[in-house]
C-alpha positions, 0 to 999 in steps of 0.5 A, a space after each residue: 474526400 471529405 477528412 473526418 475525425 473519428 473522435 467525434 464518434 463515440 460508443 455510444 452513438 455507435 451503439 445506436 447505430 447498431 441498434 437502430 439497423 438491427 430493429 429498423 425503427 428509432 422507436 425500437 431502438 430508443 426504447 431498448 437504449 432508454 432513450 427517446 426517439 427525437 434523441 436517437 434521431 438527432 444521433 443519427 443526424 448528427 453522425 451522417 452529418 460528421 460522415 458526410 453520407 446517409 446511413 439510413 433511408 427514411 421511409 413510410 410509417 418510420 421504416 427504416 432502410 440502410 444503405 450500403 454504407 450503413 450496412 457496412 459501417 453497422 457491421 463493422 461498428 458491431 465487431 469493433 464493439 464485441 472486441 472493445 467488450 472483450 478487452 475488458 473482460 479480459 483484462 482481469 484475467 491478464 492481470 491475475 496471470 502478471 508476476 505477483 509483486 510482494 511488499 515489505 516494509 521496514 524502518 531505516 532504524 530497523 535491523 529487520 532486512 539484515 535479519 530476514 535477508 537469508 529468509 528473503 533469498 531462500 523465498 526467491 529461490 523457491 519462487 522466482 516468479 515473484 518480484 519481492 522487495 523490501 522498502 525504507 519507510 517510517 512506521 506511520 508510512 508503513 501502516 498508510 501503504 498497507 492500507 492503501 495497498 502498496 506495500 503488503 506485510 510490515 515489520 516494525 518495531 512495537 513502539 507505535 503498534 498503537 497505529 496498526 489498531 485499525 479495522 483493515 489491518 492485523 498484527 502480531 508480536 513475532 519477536 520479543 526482547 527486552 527494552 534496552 537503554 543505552 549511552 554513552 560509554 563515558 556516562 557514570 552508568 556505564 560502569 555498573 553491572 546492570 541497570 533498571 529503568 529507576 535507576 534512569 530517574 536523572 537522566 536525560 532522555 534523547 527521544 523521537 518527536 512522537 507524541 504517541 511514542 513519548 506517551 509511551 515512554 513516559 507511560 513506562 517511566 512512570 510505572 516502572 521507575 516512578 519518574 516523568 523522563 526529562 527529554 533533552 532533545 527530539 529527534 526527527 527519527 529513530 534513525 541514527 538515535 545514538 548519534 544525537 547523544 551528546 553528554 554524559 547524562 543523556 540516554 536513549 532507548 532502544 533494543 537488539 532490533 535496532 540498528 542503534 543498538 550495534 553503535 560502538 561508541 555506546 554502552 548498552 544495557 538490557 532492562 528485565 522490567 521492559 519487553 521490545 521485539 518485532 510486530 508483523 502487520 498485514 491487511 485483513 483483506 485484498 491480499 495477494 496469493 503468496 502473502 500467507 506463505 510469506 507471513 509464515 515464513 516470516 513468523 517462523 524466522 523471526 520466531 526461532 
């Protein structure tokens, strides 16, 4: 018996087939597939050559009889297609039953999953059919996967909210702080009551290597305080910031948000003329069935 390799045969000249037994002409069946006749005949052709048999008898005035083996092959081809269509039209509704996934992503300088842990927990409670995470990224790493899809809500802090202006996305400021700048405990500025940015004119400023960031900064220096910031060292992250202090005229910003801020080799001060908090960014569209819900519940958390 002759081995014959079935991923010869595709769909297509399967459906031809089909179309061919089911009209009795290839002139028929050309004209409903949008094909000619000599490309439906060379198909044909070309499958009984792979099989090894006739499929189709020709006849007077290009009448077409098939043969035991067509008619099988023809019937069972015809079923195998249904069920090839089926799958596919299936498949959404298989998908749509899946356990929903949900996506939150956060810095690593963030203080955020501590904070909105026992929210996390009480929205598994309630919906334990849900698969929620929180991920580490950087805040360009988490507007590119909210746009891409694969992370679903960010929670950030607001100094690149800039990045989240975009078409696809929306935010909000769902937690408000002051800005607070902080130093070592050893710096003279440590020792007074409480601070103002101008009273950071001397200062050296220990800042992350962001253009979009340091404009901000100095944006702020400017208005506030009437200086242009003299930065001593770029860091990579806002992660791990107060680490990479290391004299006693060096500063850093910061707020009650960051993980920073808790570092108790540091004194810390809140400044009255500048706002930090929390923004929370979605995309605007494709969003899952449980991310409005989760959106509220976060907002009323970080809100209270």
């Amino acid at each position: 018996m002759k081995h014959i390799d079935y991923k010869n045969i595709s769909l297509f000249q399967m459906e031809t087939c089909i179309s061919v037994a089911k009209f009795g002409s290839i002139t028929k069946a050309a004209a409903v597939l949008h094909s000619s006749q000599p490309a439906v005949s060379k198909i044909i052709t070309r499958i009984e050559d792979e099989l090894g048999y006739v499929l189709f008898i020709r006849g007077k005035n290009t009448q077409l009889r098939m043969t035991p083996a067509g008619q099988f092959l023809c019937t069972e081809w015809e079923r195998l297609l249904v069920d090839f269509q089926n799958s596919i039209d299936n498949a959404p509704e298989i998908q749509n039953d899946m356990p929903e996934n949900l996506v939150i992503a956060t810095t690593p300088s963030a203080q955020i999953p501590v904070l909105i842990q026992p929210v996390i927990a009480a929205f598994r409670e309630v919906n334990p059919e849900i698969e929620l995470r929180i991920d580490n990224c950087s805040i360009p790493e988490a507007k590119d996967r909210l746009c891409n899809e694969t992370a679903d809500i960010a929670l950030v802090n607001p100094f690149l909210n800039e990045l989240f202006r975009v078409d696809e996305l929306e935010w909000e400021k769902v937690a408000s702080c002051p800005l607070s700048v902080g130093m070592l405990k050893t710096n003279p500025l440590a020792k007074k009551g409480h601070l103002t940015i101008a009273d950071l004119k001397n200062q050296e400023f220990v800042v992350p290597q962001d253009s979009t960031y340091i404009r901000q900064i100095t944006d702020l220096c400017m208005e506030k305080g009437g200086f242009a910031p003299n930065v001593s060292y770029y860091t990579k992250y806002f992660h791990g910031i107060s680490m990479c202090i290391g004299a006693n005229n060096e500063v850093f910003f910061t707020d009650k948000y960051m993980q920073s801020y808790y570092d108790d080799n540091c004194a810390f001060f809140d400044l009255p003329e500048a706002e930090s908090g929390v923004i929370m960014a979605w995309r605007k569209c494709k969003t899952k069935k449980h991310t409005g819900s989760l959106l509220q519940i976060l907002r009323n958390s970080m809100t209270q």
